[in-house]
C-alpha positions as CSV (number, residue, x, y, z in Angstrom):
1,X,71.2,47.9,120.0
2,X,68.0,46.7,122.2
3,X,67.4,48.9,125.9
4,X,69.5,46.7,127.8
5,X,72.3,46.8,125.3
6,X,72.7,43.5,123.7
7,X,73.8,44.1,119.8
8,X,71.0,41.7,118.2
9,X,72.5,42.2,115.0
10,X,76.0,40.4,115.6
11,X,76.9,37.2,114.4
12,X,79.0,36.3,117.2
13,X,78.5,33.9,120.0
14,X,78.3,34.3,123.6
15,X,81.2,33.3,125.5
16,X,78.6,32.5,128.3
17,X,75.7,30.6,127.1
18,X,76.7,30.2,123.5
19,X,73.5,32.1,121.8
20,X,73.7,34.5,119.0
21,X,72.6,38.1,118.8
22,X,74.4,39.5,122.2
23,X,77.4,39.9,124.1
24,X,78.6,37.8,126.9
25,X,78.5,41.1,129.1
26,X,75.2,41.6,128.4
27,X,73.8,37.8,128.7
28,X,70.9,37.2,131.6
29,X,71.7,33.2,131.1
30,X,72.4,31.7,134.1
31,X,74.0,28.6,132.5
32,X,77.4,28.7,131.6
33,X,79.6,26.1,129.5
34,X,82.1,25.2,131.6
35,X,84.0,22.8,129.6
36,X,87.7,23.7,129.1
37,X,86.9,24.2,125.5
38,X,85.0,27.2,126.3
39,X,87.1,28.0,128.5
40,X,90.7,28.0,126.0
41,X,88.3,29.5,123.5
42,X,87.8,32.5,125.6
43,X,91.7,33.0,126.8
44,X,92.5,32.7,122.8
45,X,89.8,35.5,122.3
46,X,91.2,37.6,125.2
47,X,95.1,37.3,124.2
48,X,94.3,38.2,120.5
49,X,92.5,41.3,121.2
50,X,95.2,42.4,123.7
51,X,97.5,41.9,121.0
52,X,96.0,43.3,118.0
53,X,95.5,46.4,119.8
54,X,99.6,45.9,120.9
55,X,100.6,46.5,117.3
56,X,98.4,49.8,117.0
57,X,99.9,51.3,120.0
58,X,103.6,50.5,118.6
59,X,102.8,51.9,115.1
60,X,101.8,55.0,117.3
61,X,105.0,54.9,119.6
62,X,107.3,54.2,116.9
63,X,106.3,57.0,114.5
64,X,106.7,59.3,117.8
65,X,110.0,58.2,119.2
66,X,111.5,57.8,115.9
67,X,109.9,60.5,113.5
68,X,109.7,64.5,115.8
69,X,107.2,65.7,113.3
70,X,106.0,69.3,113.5
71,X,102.3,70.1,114.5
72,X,100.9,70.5,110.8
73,X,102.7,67.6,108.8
74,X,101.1,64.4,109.0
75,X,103.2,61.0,108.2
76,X,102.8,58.1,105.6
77,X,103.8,55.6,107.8
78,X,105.5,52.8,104.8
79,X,106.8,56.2,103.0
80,X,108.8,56.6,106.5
81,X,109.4,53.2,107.3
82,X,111.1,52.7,103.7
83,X,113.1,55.6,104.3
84,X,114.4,54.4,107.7
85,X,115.7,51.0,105.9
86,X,118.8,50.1,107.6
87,X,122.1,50.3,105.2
88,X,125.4,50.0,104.9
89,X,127.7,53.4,105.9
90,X,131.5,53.0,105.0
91,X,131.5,49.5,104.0
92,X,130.2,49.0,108.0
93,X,128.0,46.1,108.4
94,X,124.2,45.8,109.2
95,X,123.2,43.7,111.9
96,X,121.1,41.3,112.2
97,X,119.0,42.8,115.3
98,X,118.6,46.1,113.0
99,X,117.0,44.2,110.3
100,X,114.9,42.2,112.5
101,X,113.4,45.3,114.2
102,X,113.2,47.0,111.2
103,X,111.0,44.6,109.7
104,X,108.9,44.2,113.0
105,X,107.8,47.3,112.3
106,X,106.4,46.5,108.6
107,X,104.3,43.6,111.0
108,X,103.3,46.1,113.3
109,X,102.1,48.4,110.7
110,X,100.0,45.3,108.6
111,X,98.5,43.8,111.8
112,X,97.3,47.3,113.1
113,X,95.3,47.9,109.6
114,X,94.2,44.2,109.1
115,X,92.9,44.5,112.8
116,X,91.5,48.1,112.6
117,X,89.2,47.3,109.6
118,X,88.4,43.6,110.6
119,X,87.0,45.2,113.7
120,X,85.0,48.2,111.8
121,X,83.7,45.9,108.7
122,X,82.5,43.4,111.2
123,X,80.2,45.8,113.2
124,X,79.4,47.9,110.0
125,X,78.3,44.5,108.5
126,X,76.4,43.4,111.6
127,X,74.7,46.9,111.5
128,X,73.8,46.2,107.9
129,X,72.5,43.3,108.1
130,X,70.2,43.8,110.5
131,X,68.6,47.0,109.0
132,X,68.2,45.1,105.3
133,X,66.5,42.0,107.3
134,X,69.3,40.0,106.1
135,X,70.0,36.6,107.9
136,X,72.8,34.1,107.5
137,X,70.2,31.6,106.1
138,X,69.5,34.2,103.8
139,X,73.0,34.5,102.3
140,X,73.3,30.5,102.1
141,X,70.1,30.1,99.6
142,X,71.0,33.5,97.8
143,X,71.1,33.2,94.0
144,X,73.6,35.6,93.4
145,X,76.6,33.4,93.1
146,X,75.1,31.8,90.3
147,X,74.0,35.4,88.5
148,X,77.6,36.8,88.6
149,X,79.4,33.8,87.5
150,X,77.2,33.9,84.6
151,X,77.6,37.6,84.1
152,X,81.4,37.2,84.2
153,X,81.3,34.3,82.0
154,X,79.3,35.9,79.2
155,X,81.2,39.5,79.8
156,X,77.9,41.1,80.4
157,X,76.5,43.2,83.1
158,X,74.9,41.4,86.4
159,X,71.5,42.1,87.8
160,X,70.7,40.8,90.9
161,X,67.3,42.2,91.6
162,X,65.1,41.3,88.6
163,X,64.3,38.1,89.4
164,X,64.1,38.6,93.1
165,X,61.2,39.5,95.2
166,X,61.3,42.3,97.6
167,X,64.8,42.9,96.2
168,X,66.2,40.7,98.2
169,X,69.1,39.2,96.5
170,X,70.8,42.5,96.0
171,X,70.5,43.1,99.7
172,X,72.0,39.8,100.6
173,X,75.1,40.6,97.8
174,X,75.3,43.9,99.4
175,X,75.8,42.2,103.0
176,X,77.7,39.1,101.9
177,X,80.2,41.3,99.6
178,X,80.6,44.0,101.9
179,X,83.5,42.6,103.6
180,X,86.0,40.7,101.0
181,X,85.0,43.9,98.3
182,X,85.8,46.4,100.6
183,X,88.8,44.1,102.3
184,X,90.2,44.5,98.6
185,X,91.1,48.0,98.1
186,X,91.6,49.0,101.5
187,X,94.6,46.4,102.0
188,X,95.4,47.8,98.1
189,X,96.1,51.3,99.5
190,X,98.6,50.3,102.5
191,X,100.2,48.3,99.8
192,X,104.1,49.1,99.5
193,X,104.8,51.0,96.3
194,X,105.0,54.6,94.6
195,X,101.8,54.1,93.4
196,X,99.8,53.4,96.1
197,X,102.3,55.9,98.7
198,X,100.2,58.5,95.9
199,X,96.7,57.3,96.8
200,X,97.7,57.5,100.4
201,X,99.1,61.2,100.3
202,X,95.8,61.9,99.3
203,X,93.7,60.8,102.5
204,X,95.9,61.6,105.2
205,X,95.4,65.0,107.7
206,X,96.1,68.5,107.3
207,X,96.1,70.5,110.0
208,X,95.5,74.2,108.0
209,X,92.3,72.7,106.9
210,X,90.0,70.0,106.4
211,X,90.5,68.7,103.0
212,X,88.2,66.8,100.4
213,X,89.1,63.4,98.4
214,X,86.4,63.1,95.7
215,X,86.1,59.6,94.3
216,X,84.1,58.0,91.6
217,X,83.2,54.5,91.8
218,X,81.9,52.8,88.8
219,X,80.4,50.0,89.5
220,X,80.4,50.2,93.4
221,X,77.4,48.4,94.2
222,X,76.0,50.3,97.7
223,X,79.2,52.1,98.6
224,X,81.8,49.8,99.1
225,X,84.7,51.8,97.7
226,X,83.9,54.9,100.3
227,X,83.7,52.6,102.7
228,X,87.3,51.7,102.1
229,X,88.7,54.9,101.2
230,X,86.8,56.0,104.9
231,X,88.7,53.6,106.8
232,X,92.2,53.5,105.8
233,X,91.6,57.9,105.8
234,X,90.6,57.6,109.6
235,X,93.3,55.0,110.1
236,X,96.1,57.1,108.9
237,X,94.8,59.7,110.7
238,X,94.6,57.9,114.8
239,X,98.2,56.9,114.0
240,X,99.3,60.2,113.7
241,X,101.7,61.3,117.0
242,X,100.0,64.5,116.9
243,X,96.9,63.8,115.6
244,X,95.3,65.8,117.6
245,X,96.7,68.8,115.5
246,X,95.4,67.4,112.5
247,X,91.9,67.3,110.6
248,X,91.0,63.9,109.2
249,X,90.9,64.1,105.3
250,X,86.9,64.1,103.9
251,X,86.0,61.2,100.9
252,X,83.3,62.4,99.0
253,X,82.0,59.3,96.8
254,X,80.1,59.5,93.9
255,X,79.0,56.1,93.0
256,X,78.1,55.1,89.3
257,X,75.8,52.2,88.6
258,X,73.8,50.5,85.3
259,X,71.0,49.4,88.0
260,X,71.6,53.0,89.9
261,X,67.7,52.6,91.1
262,X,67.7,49.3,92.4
263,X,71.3,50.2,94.3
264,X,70.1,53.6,95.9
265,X,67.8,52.3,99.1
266,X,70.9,49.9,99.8
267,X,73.1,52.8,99.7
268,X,70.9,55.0,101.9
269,X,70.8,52.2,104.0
270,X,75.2,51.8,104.3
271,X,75.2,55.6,104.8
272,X,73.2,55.5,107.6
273,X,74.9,52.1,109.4
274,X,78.2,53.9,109.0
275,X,76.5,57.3,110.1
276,X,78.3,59.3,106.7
277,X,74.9,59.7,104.2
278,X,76.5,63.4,103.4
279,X,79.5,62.1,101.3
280,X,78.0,59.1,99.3
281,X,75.6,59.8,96.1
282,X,74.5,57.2,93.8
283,X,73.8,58.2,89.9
284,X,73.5,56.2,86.4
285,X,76.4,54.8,84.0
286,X,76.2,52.6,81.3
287,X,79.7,51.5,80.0
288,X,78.7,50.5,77.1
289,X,77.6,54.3,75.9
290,X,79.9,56.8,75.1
291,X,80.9,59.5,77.5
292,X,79.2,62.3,75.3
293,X,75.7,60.2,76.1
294,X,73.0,62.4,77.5
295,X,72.5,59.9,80.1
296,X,76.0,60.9,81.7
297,X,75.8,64.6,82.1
298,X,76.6,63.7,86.0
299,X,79.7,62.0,84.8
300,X,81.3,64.4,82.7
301,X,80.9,67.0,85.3
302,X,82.4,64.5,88.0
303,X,85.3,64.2,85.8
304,X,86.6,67.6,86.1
305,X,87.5,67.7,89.5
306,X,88.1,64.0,90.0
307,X,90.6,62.7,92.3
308,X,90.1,59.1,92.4
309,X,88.8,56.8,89.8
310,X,87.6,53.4,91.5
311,X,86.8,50.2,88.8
312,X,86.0,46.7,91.4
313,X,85.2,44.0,89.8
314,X,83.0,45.4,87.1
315,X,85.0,45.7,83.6
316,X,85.3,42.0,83.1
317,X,81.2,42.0,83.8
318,X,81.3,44.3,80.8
319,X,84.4,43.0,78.7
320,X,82.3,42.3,76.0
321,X,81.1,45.4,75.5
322,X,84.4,47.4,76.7
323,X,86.7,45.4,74.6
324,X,85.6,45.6,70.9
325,X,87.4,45.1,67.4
326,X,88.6,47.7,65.5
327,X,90.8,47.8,62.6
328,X,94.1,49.5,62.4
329,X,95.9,49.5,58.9
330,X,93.3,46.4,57.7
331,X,94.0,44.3,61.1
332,X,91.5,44.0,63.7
333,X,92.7,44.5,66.9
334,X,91.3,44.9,70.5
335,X,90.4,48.0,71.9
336,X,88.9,49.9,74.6
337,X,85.7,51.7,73.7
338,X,82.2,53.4,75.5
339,X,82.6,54.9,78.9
340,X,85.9,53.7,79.7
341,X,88.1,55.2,76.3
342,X,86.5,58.7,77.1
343,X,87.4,58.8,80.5
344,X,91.4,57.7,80.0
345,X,91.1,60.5,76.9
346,X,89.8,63.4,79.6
347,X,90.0,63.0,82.5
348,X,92.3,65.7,84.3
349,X,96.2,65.6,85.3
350,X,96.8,63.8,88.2
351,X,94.0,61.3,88.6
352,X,94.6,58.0,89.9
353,X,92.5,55.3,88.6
354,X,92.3,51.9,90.6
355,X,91.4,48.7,88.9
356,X,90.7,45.1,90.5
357,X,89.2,42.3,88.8
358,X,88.4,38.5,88.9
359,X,90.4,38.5,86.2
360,X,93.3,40.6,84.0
361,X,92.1,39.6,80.5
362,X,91.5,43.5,79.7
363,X,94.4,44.9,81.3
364,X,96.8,44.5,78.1
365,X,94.5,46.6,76.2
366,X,93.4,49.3,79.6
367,X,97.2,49.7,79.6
368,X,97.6,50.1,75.7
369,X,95.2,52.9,76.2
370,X,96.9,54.3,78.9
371,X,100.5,54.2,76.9
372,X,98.3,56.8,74.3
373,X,96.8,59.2,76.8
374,X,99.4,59.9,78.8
375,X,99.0,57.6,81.7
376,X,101.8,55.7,83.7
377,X,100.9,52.6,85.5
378,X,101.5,49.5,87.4
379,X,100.3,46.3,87.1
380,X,100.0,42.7,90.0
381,X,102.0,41.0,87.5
382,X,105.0,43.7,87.2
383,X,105.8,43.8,91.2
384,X,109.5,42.8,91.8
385,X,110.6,42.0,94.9
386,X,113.6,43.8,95.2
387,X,117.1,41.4,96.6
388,X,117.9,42.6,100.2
389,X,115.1,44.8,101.1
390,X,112.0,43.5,102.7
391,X,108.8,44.5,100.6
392,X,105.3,44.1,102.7
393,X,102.9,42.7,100.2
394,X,99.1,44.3,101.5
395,X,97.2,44.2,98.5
396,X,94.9,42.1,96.5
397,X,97.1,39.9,93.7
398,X,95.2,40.7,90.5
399,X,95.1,45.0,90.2
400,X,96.0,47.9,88.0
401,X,97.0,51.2,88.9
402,X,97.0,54.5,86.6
403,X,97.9,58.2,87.1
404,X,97.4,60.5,84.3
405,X,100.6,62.6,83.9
């Protein structure tokens, strides 16, 4: 932000003079467009933001009036609002109004954490921008488009800096991606089943003390998973009737990269835009070693206290390399090997491992591995939508979910 205020990173125009790089309550212009163009464009601006904030404030009142919580219990609002389903008692009938109100609050509850992230990832990714040097004629002539279809197409790690000077295609992924990646897993948490009511019980306050999420992120570029997992914590947290009793949760991210080096300034770089350098590390992975590798020393000592296991659009990069023929009884069948095998063999109770990808072709065998170590999952493809009871659909379409029993 320059001395007299005006945020030259954002992308946004001026409702007064139409520039970029400043806000209309900050523009010296004396010209103004007039037009009645400008001028609906500006009441449409002003009504959504009154009402985006609307559904914020009646998650809040809702959860108050409806849910007297004592001081040191905080609420997962679906968990509640699934509880509270209106039904049937002594054959008496549900009405119409009680179904309709009921399911207003579902809206409620998706608007306020659509419109609470669109509003951070927009300035976070303004803020980023501008201290990478990264310009929107930048991400229209970036290369990396072509470098990760190719890399997905040949199942094969992407690397978006080797043929780039300054490192400049990485930055512009890192600022292009940064919405849509992160946009993924944080509507994946608020997403309506047992599963992901888990992940959330995880990041919301505590009163008695301060606790600690630790994450691992394979493959998670600059950060983009804490990013996520920061949001939807502090969001869970503002909602809270009584939050002022309660200590948001901490998310301490341990990223795990092939091209760790080239990733680490970028990193430094998100930690300081979103003012949390403290929780977010970056170290080395190769998934197509073994876990016992020297090179993962980090890895298998992450994996002992593990909460979180985080896999974004990085396994089908790798697929043909994860995914190897092995033969069982004299037939070769598909199986999941390096990195990934070790970790569904050892890592400890409870974890929860997240998986999105471009696409599901290794989730048949990711889940056949999970039926022989002991984890339970749930898959895009296996969501039912249950007759009669309204079912808010948050997340991303193509995921897999694990907890190790």
């Amino acid at each position: 932000m320059d001395d007299d205020g005006a945020t030259t990173s954002s992308h946004r125009l001026c409702f007064q003079c139409g520039g970029l790089g400043h806000k209309t309550c900050y523009c010296t212009s004396s010209e103004r467009n007039n037009n009645d163009e400008d001028k609906e464009s500006y009441k449409r601006y002003k009504d959504n933001r009154k009402k985006n904030h609307t559904h914020f404030d009646k998650v809040v009142n809702w959860m108050a009036d409806n849910n007297p919580q004592e001081e040191h219990i905080a609420i997962d609002p679906l968990v509640w609002l699934n509880s509270q389903a209106p039904t049937s008692i002594d054959g008496s009938c549900v009405t119409q109004r009680c179904l309709d109100m009921h399911r207003s609050k579902y809206n409620d509850l998706d608007k306020a954490q659509r419109t609470v992230f669109g509003g951070t990832i927009a300035q976070l990714k303004a803020r980023l921008a501008d201290r990478l040097n990264v310009s929107p004629e930048d991400e229209g002539t970036s290369q990396w488009h072509k470098q990760l279809t190719r890399a997905v197409e040949l199942g094969q790690p992407a690397e978006f800096s080797a043929n780039n000077e300054d490192e400049q295609c990485i930055k512009v992924y890192a600022v292009e991606k940064l919405q849509p990646r992160c946009r993924q897993l944080h509507h994946l948490i608020f997403h309506d089943n047992s599963f992901c009511a888990k992940i959330r019980s995880k990041l919301l306050p505590s009163a008695t003390n301060s606790l600690t999420t630790h994450c691992m992120s394979l493959g998670g570029g600059p950060g983009f998973d804490h990013v996520s997992f920061c949001i939807a914590t502090k969001f869970l947290h503002d909602i809270q009737p009584k939050r002022s009793h309660l200590l948001p949760n901490r998310i301490k991210t341990q990223v795990y990269d092939l091209y760790n080096d080239d990733w680490e300034p970028v990193m430094e770089s998100l930690g300081e835009c979103f003012d949390d350098q403290e929780h977010l590390t970056m170290h080395h992975v190769d998934l197509r070693l073994d876990l016992a590798d020297e090179a993962h020393e980090q890895l298998r000592s992450s994996l002992q206290t593990v909460d979180i296991i985080i896999a974004q659009f990085v396994l089908h990069e790798n697929a043909s390399f994860i995914a190897q023929d092995v033969e069982i009884d004299g037939v070769p069948q598909k199986q999941i090997v390096g990195v990934m095998r070790d970790i569904l063999t050892m890592a400890p109770a409870g974890t929860i491992m997240i998986i999105t990808d471009s696409a599901n072709t290794l989730f048949p065998y990711l889940k056949d591995a999970a039926n022989k170590n002991g984890w339970t999952y749930l898959c895009a493809e296996e969501q039912l939508r249950e007759e009669g009871k309204r079912r808010a659909y948050l997340g991303p379409k193509s995921f897999l979910i694990l907890e190790r029993e």
